[in-house]
C-alpha positions as CSV (number, residue, x, y, z in Angstrom):
1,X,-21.6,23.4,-6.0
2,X,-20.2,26.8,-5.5
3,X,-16.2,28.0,-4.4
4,X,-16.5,27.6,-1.0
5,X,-18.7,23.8,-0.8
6,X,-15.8,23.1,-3.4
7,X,-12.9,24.2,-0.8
8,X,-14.3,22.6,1.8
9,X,-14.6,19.2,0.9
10,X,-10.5,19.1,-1.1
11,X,-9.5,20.5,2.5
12,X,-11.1,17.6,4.5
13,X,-9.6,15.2,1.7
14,X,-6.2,17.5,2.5
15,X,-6.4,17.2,6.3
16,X,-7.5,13.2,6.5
17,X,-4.5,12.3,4.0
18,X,-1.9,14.4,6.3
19,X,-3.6,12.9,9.6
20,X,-3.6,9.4,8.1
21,X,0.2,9.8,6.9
22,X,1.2,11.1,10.6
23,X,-0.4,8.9,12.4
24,X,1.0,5.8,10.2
25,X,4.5,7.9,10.6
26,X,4.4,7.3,14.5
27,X,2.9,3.9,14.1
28,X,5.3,2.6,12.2
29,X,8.6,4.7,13.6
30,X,7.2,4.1,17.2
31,X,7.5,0.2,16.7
32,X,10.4,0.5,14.8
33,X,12.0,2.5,17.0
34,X,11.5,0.7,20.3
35,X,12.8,-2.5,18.1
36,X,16.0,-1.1,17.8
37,X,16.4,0.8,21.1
38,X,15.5,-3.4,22.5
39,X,18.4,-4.7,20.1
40,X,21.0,-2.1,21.2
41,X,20.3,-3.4,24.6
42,X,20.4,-7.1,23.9
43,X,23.8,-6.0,22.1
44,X,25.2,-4.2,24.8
45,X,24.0,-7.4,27.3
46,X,25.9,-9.4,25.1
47,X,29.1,-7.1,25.0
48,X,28.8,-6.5,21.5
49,X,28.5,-2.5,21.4
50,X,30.3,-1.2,18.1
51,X,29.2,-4.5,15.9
52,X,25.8,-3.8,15.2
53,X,24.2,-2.2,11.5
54,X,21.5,-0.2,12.4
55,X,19.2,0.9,9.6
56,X,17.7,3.6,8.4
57,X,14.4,4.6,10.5
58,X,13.5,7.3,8.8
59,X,13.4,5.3,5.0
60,X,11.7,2.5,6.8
61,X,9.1,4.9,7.9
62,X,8.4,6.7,5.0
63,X,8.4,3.4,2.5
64,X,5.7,2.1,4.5
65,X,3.6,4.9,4.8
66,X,3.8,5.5,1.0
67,X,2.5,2.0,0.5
68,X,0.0,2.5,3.2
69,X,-1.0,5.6,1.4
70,X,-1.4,4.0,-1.7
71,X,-3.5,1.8,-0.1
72,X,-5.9,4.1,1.3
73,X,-5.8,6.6,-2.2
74,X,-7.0,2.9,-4.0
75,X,-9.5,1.8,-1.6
76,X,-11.2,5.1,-1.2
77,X,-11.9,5.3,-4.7
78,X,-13.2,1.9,-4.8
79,X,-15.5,3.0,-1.9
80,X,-17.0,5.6,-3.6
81,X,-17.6,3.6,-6.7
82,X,-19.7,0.9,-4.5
83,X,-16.8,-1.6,-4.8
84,X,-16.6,-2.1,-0.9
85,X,-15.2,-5.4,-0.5
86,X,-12.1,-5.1,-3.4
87,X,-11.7,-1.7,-0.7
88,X,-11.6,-3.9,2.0
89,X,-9.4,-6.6,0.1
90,X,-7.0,-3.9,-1.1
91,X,-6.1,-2.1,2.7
92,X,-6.0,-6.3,4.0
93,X,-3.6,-6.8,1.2
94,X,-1.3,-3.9,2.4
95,X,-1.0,-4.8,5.4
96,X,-0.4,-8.7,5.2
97,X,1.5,-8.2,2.6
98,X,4.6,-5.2,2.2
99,X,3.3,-4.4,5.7
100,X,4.5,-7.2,7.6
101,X,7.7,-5.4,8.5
102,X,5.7,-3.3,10.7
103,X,6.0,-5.7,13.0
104,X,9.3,-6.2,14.4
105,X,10.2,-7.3,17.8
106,X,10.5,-4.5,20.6
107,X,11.1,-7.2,23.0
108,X,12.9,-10.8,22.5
109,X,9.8,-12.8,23.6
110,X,8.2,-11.7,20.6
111,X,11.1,-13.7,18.1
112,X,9.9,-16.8,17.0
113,X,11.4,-20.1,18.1
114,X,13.5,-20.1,14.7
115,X,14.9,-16.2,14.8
116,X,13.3,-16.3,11.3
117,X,10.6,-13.7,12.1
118,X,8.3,-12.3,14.9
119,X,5.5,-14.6,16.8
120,X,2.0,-14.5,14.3
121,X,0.4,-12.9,17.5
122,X,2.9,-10.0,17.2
123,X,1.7,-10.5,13.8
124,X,-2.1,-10.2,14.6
125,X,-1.9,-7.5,16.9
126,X,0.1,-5.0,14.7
127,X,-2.0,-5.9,11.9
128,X,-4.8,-4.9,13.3
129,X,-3.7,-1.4,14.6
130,X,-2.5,-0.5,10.7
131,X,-6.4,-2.3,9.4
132,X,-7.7,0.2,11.9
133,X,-5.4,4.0,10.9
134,X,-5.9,2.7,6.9
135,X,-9.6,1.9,7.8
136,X,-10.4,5.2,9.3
137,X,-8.4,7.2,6.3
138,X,-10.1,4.9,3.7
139,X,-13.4,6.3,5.8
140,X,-12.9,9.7,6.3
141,X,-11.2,10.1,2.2
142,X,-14.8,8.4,0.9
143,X,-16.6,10.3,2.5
144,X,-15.0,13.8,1.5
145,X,-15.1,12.9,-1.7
146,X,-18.5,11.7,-1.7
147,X,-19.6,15.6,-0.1
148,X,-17.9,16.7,-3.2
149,X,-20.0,14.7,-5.6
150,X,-16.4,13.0,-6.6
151,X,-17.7,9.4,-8.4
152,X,-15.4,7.3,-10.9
153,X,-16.7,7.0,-14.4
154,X,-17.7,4.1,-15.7
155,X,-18.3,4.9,-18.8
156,X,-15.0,3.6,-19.9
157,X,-14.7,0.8,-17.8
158,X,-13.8,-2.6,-19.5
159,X,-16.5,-4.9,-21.1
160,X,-16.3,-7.2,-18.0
161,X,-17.1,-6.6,-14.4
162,X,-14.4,-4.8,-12.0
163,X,-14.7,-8.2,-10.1
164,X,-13.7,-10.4,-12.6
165,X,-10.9,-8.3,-13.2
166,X,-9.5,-7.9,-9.9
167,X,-9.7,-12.0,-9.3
168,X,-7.9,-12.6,-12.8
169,X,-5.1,-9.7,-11.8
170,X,-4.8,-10.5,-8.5
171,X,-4.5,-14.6,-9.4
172,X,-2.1,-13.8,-12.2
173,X,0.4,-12.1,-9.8
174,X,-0.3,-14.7,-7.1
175,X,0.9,-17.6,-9.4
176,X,3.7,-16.0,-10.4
177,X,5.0,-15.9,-6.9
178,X,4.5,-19.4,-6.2
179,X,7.4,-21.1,-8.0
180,X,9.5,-18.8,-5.9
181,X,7.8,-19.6,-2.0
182,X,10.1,-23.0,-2.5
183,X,12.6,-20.5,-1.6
184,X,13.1,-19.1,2.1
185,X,14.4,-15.8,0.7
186,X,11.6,-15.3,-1.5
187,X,7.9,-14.0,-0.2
188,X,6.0,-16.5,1.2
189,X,2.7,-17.4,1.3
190,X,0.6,-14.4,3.3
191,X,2.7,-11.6,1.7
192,X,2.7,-12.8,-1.7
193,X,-1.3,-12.8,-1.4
194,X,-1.2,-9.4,0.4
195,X,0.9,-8.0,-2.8
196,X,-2.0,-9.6,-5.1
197,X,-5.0,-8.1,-3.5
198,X,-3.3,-4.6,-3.7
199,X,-2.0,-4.6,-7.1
200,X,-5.5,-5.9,-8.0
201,X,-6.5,-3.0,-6.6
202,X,-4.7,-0.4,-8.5
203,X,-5.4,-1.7,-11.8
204,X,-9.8,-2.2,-10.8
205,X,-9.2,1.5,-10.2
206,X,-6.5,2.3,-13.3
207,X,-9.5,1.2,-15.5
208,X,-11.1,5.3,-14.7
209,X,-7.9,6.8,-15.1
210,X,-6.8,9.5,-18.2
211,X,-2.9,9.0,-20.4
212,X,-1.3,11.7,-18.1
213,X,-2.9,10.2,-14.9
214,X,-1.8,6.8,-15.9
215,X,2.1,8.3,-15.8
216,X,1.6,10.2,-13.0
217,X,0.5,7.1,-10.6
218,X,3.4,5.0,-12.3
219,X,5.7,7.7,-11.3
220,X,3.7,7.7,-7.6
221,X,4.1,3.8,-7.3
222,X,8.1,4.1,-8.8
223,X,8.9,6.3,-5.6
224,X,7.2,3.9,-3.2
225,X,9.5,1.4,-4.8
226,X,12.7,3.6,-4.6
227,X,12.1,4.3,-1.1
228,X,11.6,1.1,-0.3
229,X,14.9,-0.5,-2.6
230,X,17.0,2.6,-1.0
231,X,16.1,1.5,2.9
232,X,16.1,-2.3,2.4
233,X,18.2,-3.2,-0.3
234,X,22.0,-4.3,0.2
235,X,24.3,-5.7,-2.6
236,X,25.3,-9.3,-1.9
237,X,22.9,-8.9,1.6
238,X,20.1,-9.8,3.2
239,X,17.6,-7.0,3.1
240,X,18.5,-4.1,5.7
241,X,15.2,-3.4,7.7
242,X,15.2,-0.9,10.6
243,X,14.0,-2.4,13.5
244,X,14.8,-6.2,12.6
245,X,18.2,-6.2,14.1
246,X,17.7,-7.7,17.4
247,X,20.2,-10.9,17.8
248,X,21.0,-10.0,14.4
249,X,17.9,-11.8,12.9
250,X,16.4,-11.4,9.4
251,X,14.0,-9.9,8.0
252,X,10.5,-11.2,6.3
253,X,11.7,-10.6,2.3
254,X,8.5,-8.9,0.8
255,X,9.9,-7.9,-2.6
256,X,10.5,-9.6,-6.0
257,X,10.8,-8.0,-9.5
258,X,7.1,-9.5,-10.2
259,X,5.6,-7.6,-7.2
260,X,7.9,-4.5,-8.2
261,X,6.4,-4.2,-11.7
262,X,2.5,-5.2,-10.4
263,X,3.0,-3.0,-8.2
264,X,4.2,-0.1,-10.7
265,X,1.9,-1.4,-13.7
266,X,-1.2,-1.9,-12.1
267,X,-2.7,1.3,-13.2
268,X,-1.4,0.9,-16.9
269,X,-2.7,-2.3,-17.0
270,X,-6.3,-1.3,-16.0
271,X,-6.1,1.5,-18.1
272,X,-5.3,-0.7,-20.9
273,X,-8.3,-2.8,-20.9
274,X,-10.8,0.4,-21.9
275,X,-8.7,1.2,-25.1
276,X,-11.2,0.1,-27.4
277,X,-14.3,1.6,-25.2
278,X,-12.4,4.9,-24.9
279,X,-11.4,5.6,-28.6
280,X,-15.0,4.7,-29.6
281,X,-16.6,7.2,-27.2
282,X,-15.1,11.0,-26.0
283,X,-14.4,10.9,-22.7
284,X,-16.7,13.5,-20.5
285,X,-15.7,16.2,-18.7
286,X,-13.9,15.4,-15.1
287,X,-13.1,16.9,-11.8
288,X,-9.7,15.6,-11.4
289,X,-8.3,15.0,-7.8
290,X,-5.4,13.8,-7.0
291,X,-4.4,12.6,-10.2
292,X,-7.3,9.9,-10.5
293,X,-9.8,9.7,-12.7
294,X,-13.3,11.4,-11.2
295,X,-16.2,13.1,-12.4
296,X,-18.5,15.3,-10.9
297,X,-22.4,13.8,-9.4
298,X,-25.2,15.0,-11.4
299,X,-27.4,14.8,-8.8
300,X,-25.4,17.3,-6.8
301,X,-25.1,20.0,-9.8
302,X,-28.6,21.1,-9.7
């Protein structure tokens, strides 16, 4: 592949993860934003102008597009590898699951009956417009790196099948969350599976990653999770969520310290399970991207 095949194809991978990341950006703010323009009303119908928190919009936007982002960085690289349906599981975990607050009520008939969260159509619909942007950025990232001959090795890949270790990850983490669903300020159901499937995700994929790369997409997932502790977090509170303060309702909770360190771990913990197959055989030579794991196609070097 010469210089210029080789700057084409990081370009497109360049250009789809900026268009994915804007167009999530206005997604996410446009919602979020209408949501709070429709609570300042209700508030001022209701006489209440000066009592109402607002929250940060611009946090709330960026925490969920670096978790969507994750999402799409993950899946892709499962794509590439053949893995489609743990891709398709990892981008439906993302969005059932931290996701969820997407979907906050730009208009009061969209509250459920207990002002405990939005109606599941509100749900559904949302949902389905954040399937569709991480969908097309999960597409259009495959596919780049597939035109660059980009594949994961395998060669240090644990002595069991990727499947079997993304249902044994993604169970673990999902039964650790059940003891706490007895609780209504814990994660329930839905986003405590959504959680599962994408920290499944990340350690399937940590299993082709090198030391340094290993740190690097801790330190990636440690952001995500200070961004998202900064905007929602609040001592002695319920979690402060921009766009969820119509009639001064509450928030879905999506985070727990076992969904913080999955979420963080994952690729240490994929890595992990190839110690023994990497120390008995020298890794090969990579084309590193992004700070993942990749190697270049044979069949494209002739």
């Amino acid at each position: 592949m010469d210089a210029s095949a080789l700057r084409t194809w990081k370009t497109d991978v360049a250009v789809g993860t900026l268009l994915t990341a804007a167009v999530l950006g206005l997604l996410v703010g446009g919602i979020a934003g209408l949501a709070q323009h429709a609570a300042q009303v209700w508030w001022r119908s209701e006489g209440l102008t000066g009592n109402q928190e607002m929250y940060s919009l611009t946090l709330h936007t960026m925490s969920m597009v670096g978790i969507g982002m994750v999402a799409v960085a993950t899946a892709s690289f499962l794509t590439i590898d053949g893995r489609v349906a743990l891709a398709v599981a990892v981008v439906v975990g993302a969005v059932a699951g931290p996701m969820t607050l997407v979907a906050a009520p730009v208009s009061e008939s969209l509250i459920r009956d207990d002002s405990l969260d939005t109606i599941p159509g509100w749900h559904l619909l949302v949902g389905a417009a954040l399937l569709a942007v991480l969908a097309t950025g999960t597409w259009w990232t495959s596919r780049s790196l597939r035109r660059g001959g980009v594949l994961l090795d395998r060669a240090t890949s644990p002595g069991f099948s990727s499947g079997s270790l993304f249902v044994v990850v993604a169970g673990t983490v999902l039964a650790a969350q059940v003891p706490m669903m007895s609780n209504p300020e814990r994660p329930q159901l839905v986003v405590a599976t959504g959680w599962s499937l994408l920290i499944a995700g990340g350690a399937v994929v940590g299993t082709s990653l090198r030391t340094w790369q290993v740190g690097a997409a801790t330190v990636g997932g440690g952001v995500v999770l200070l961004l998202m502790a900064v905007a929602y977090l609040r001592i002695g509170g319920w979690p402060g969520v921009a766009g969820w303060e119509f009639k001064g309702m509450e928030s879905p909770v999506i985070l727990t310290f076992v969904t913080a360190a999955g979420f963080s771990a994952a690729p240490l913990l994929g890595f992990l399970t190839t110690v023994r197959r990497r120390v008995r055989r020298p890794l090969p030579l990579r084309l590193w991207l992004l700070g993942w794991g990749v190697r270049k196609n044979p069949r494209l070097e002739a």
